[in-house]
C-alpha positions as CSV (number, residue, x, y, z in Angstrom):
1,X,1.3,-1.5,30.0
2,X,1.6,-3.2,26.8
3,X,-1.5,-4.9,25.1
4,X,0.3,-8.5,24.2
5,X,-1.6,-10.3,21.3
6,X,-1.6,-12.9,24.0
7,X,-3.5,-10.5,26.0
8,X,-6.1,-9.7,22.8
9,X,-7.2,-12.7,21.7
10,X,-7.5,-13.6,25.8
11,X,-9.9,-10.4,26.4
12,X,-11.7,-11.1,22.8
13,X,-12.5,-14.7,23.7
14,X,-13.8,-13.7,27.3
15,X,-15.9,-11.4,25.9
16,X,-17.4,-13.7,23.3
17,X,-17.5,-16.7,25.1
18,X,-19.4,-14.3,27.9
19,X,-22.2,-12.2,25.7
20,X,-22.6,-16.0,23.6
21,X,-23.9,-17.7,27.5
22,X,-25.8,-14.6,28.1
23,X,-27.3,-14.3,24.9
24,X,-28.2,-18.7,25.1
25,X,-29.3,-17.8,28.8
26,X,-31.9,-15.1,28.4
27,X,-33.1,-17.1,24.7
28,X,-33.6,-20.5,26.9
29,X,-35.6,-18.3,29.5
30,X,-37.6,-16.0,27.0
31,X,-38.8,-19.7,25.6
32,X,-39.7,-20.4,29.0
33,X,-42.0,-17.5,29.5
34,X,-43.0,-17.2,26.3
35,X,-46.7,-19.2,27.2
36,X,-47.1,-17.2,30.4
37,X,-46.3,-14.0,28.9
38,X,-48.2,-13.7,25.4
39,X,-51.7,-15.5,26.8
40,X,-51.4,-18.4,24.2
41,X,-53.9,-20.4,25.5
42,X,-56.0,-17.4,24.5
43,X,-54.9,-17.6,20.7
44,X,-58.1,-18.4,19.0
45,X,-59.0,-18.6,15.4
46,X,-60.7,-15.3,15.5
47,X,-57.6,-13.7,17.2
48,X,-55.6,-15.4,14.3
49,X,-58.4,-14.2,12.0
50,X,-58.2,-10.3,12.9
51,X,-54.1,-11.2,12.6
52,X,-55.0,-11.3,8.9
53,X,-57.0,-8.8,8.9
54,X,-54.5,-6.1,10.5
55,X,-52.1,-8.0,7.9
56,X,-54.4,-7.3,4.8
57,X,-55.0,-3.7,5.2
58,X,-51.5,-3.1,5.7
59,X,-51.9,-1.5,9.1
60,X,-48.6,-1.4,10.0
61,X,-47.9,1.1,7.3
62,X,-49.1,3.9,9.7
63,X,-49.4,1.9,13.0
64,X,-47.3,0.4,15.7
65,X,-47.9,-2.8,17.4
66,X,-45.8,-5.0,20.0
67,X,-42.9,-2.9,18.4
68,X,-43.2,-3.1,15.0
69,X,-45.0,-1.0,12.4
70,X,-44.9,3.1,11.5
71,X,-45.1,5.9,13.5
72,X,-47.5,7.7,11.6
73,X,-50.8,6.7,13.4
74,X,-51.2,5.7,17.0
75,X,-49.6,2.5,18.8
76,X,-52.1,-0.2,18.8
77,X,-50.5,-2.4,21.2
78,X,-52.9,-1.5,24.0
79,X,-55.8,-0.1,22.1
80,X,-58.4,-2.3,23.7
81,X,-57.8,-1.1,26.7
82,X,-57.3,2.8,25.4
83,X,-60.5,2.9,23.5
84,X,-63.0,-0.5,24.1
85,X,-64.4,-2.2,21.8
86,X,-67.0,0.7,20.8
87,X,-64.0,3.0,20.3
88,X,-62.5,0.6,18.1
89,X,-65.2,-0.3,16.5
90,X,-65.7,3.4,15.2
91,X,-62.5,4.1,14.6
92,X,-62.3,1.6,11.9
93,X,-66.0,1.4,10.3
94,X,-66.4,4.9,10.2
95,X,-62.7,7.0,9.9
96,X,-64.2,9.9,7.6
97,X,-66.5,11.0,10.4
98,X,-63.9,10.1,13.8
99,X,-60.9,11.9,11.9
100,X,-62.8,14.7,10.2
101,X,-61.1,17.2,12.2
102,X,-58.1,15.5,12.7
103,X,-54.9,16.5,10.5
104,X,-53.9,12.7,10.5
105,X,-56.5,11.0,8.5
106,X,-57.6,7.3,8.5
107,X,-58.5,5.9,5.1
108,X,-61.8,4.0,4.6
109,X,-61.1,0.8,4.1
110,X,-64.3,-0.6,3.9
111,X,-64.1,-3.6,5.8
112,X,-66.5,-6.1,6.2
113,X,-68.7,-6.9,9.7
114,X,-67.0,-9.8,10.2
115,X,-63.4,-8.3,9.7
116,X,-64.2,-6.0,12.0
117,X,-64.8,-8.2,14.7
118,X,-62.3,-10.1,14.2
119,X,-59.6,-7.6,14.4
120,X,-60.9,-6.1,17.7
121,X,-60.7,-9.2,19.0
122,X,-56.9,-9.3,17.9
123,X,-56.6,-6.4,19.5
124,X,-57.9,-7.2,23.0
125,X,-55.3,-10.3,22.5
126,X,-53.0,-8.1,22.2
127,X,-53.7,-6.0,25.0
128,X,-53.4,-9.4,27.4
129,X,-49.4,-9.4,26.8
130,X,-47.9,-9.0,29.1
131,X,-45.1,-6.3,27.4
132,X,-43.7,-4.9,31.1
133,X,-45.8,-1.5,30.2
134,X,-44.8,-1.1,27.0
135,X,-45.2,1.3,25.4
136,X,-45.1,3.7,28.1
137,X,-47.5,6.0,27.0
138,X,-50.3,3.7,28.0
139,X,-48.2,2.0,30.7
140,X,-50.7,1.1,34.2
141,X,-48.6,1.9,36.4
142,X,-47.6,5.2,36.5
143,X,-49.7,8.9,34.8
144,X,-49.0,9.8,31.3
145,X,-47.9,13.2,30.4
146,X,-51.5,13.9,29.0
147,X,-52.9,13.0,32.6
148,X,-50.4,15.0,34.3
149,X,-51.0,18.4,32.6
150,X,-54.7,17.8,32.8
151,X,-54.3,17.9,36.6
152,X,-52.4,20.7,36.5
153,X,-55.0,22.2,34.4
154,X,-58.0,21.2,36.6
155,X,-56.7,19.3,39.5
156,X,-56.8,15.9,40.6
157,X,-60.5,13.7,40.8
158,X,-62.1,10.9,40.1
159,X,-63.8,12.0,37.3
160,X,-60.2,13.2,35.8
161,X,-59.2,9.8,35.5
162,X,-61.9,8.3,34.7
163,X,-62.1,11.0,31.9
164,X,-58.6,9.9,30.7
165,X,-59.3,6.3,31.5
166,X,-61.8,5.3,29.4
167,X,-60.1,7.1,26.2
168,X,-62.3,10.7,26.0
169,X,-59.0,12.6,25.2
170,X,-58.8,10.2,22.2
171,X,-61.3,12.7,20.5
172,X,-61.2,15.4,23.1
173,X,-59.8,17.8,24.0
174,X,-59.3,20.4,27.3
175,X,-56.9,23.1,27.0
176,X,-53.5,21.4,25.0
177,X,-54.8,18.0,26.2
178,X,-56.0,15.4,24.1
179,X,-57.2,15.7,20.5
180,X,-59.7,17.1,17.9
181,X,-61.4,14.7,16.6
182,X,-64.7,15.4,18.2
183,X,-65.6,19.1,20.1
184,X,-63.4,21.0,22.5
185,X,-64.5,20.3,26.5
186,X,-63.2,23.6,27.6
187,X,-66.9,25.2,28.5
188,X,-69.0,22.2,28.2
189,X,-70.1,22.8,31.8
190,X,-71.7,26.3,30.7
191,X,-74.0,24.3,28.1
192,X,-74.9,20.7,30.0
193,X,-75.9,20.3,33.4
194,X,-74.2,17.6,35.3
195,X,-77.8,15.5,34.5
196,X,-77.1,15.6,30.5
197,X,-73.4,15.5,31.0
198,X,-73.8,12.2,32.9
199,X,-75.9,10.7,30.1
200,X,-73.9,12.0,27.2
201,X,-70.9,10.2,28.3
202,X,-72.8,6.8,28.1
203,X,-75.4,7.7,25.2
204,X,-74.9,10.7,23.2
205,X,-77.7,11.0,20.9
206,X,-80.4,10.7,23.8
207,X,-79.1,14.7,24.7
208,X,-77.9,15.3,21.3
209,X,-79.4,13.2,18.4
210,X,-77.2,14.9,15.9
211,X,-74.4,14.0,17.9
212,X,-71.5,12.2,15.7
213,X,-70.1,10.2,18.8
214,X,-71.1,6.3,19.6
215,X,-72.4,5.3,22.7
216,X,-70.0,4.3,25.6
217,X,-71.4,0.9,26.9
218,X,-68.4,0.4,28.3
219,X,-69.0,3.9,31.4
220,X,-71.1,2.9,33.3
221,X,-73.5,5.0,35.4
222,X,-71.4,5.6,38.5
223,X,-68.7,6.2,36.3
224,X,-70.8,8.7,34.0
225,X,-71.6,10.7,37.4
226,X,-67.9,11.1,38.2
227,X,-67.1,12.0,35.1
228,X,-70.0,14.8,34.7
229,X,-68.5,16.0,38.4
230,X,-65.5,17.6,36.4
231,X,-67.1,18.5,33.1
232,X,-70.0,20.3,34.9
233,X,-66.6,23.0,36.0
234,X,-65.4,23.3,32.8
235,X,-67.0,27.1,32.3
């Protein structure tokens, strides 16, 4: 069969005509969501405040956010949720001491108190939008490939998740899970027993007061027993 100019500018026009309606369609209903799906009536002038703030220290140069940024450092689109707000808070007031060990290092940028919480709140903004489990890494609906190989590793229990949950492989790690930012887990059960293990998840320096790592506010005590359950068998 032979392609008649006819035929060509007909198929060309189709097309158009088609992906130009499609494109208008999915604008008009992006527009429509847009409120429901990025938590505006959340937007407060601290969240625009740490905006500025992520925006003044160039953050983007190493980080990701909602898409956008380098792939240098971690995504920060759900960071609040991966780390809390004492995580965060670390993280950013005191990088020398977090990332010590760590082969990616964190500048000190010396921000002020204020700054600081103005940005975290950006980031639990942030966190709210709804970005259909984007990026997938931290996605809530399905196990990471960190989780997974830590089950494989250990098996599956509470205190598994809740060890991945609230952001411990961020600085930990246990075999070729996690990080090493702060000490290896792999025999932690053969120096704490499941007493001090319980309290050093939610307060460090009350079993170690040398101890580099903040307090967790954010475990609480039921949580702290689970997650001492699976340290305690890491011999």
């Amino acid at each position: 069969m032979t392609l008649t100019k006819k035929t060509a500018k007909g198929i060309f026009w189709v097309g158009t005509l088609s992906s130009l309606v499609l494109f208008l369609a999915l604008t008009v209903d992006t527009h429509r969501q847009v409120n429901m799906l990025t938590n505006v009536d959340k937007l407060s002038d601290q969240v625009v405040a740490g905006k500025r703030v992520w925006e003044k220290y160039n953050c983007n140069d190493c980080h990701t956010i909602l898409g956008f940024g380098g792939y240098y450092a971690p995504d920060m689109t759900r960071s609040y949720k991966r780390l809390g707000e004492v995580g965060l808070r670390e993280r950013v007031m005191k990088p020398e001491v977090i990332f010590a060990r760590s082969w990616r290092k964190m500048p000190q940028q010396n921000l002020k108190k204020q700054e600081v919480e103005d940005l975290i709140v950006f980031f639990q903004w942030v966190s709210n939008i709804d970005t259909h489990d984007w990026p997938p890494q931290d996605s809530e609906k399905m196990l990471s490939s960190s989780t997974r190989k830590l089950i494989a590793m250990v098996g599956m229990s509470p205190g598994v998740a809740l060890f991945k949950d609230k952001g411990c492989l961020g600085c930990h790690r246990v075999g070729e899970v996690g990080n090493d930012i702060g000490p290896t887990m792999e025999k932690v059960g053969s120096k704490y027993d499941k007493e001090a293990l319980a309290l050093y998840t939610m307060d460090p320096k009350k079993v170690n007061p040398n101890s580099k790592m903040p307090a967790q506010p954010h475990v609480q005590p039921a949580e702290a027993k689970q997650i001492a359950e699976f340290l305690a068998g890491l011999k």
